[in-house]
N, C-alpha and C positions, 0 to 999 in steps of 0.2 A: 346631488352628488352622482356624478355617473358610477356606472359598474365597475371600468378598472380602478378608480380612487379610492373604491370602497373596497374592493380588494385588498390593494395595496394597505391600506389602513389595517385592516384583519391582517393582514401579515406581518404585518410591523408589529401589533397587541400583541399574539399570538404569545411569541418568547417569555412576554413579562407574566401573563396567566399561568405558564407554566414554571415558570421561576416561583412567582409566591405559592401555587401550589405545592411543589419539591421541599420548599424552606417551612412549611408552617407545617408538610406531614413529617421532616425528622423534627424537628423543634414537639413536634406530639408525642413523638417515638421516643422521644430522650428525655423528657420533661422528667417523668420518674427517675434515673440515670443521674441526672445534674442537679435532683435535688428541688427545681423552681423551674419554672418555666422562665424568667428571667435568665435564669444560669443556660438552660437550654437554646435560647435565642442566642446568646452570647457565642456558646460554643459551636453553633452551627453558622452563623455569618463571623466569627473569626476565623474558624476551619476554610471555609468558603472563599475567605478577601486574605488569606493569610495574612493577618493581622492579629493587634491582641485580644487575647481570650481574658477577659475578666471574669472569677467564681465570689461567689458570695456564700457565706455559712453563718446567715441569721445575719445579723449587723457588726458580730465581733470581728470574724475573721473577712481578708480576703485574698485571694492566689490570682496573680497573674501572670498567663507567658503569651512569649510568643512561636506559633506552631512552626518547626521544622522545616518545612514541608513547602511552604510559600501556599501560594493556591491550589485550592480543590475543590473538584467536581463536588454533585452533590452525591454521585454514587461512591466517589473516592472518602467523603465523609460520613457516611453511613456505614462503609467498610471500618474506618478508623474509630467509630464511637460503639458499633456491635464490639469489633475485637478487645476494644478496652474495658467493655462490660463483661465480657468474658473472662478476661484476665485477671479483674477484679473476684469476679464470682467464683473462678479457681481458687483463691485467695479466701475464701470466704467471707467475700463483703458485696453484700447486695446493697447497700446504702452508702454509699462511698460520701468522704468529706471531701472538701474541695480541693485538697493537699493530694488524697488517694486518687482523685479522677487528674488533677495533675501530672503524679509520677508515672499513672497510669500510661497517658498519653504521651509525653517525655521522658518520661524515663527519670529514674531517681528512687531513693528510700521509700518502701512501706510497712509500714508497723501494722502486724496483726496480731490474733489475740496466742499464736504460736511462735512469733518471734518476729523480726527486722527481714525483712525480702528486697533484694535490691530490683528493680524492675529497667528492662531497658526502653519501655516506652515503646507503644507503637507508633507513631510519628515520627522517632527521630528512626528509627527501623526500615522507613519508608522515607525519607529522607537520605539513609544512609545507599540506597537503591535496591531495597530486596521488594518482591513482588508482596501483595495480599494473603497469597496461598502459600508464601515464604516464611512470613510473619504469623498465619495462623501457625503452620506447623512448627515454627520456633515456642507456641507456646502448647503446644501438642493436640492443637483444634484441626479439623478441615475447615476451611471459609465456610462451604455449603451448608454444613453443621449448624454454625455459628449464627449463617444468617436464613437458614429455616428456623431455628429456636426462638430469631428474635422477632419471627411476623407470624409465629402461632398463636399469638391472640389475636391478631388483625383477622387471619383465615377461620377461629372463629367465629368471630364477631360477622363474618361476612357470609358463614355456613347457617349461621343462628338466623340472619337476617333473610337470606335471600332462599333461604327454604320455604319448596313450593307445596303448595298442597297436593294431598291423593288424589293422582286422578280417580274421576267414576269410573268404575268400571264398564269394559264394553257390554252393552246389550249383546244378549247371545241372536245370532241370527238365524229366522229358520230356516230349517232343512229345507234341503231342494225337494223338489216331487224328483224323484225316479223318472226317468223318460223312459217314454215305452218302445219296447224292441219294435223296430220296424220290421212290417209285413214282409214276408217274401214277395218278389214276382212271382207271378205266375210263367212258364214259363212258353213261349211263344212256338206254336207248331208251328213246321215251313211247307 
């Protein structure tokens, strides 16, 4: 295989190694969020294909829609699944059912243990054409906020890992000798 085919081939691979890397790190990021990592894949290539999102809650229940939105980036669904953990978490539910991470993201009823919240869903919000930082502050987040809080386990995990040892300390060096004053001339009779 000469050199440009082999190029070309590398170039061509390139997009899909980064596709399945993008898709399999929020499918990690959200596995907890959706409940299963089934639910996570679901919601991250329907997000993605604007297509439907099928959730599962054990074998009884299950929620299906379809996202607002049509397609999205993978940075545009990462926006949209941090702010509806958020949203939730304001709410007080860190384990959302499959109904709650629904309304979440469409918008619709949610029962909590203070009463019925109607939620406008962040998808259809983004859909409706307000920006990221529209829709945080619609629920009184900055983005930035939002999405420093949700990769401060990643930043530790990666402070923990990639910490280096002490360096030795340097040997002290020794002292210079003192150079010694130069002689005068003597100074020349004419």
């Amino acid at each position: 295989m000469s050199k440009k085919n082999w190029l070309i081939a590398l170039l061509l691979a390139w997009p899909l190694a980064a596709l399945a890397e993008n898709q399999s790190q929020l499918v990690e990021r959200y596995t907890a969020l959706a409940g299963s990592k089934e639910n996570a894949t679901s919601l991250v290539t329907g997000l993605r294909d604007g297509k439907d999102v099928t959730l599962k809650n054990g074998t009884i229940t299950t929620e299906t829609f379809t996202p607002p939105t049509g397609k999205m980036g993978y940075g545009n669904v990462d926006h949209a699944l941090a702010l509806a953990e958020a949203s939730l978490a304001k709410q007080g539910i860190t384990n959302p059912t499959a109904a709650q991470l629904e309304a979440a993201l469409v918008g619709g009823k949610l029962t909590t243990s203070s009463g019925t919240v109607m939620l406008d869903g962040v998808l259809k919000m983004r859909a409706d054409g307000m920006g990221w930082g529209q829709i945080a502050q619609q629920y009184g987040f900055k983005l930035g906020d939002v999405k420093r809080s949700d990769r401060a386990p990643e930043r530790m995990a990666q402070a923990e890992r990639g910490a280096r040892p002490d360096k030795p300390e340097r040997p002290n060096r020794p002292e210079k000798p003192e150079r010694p004053e130069k002689p005068e001339r003597p100074e020349k009779s004419r």
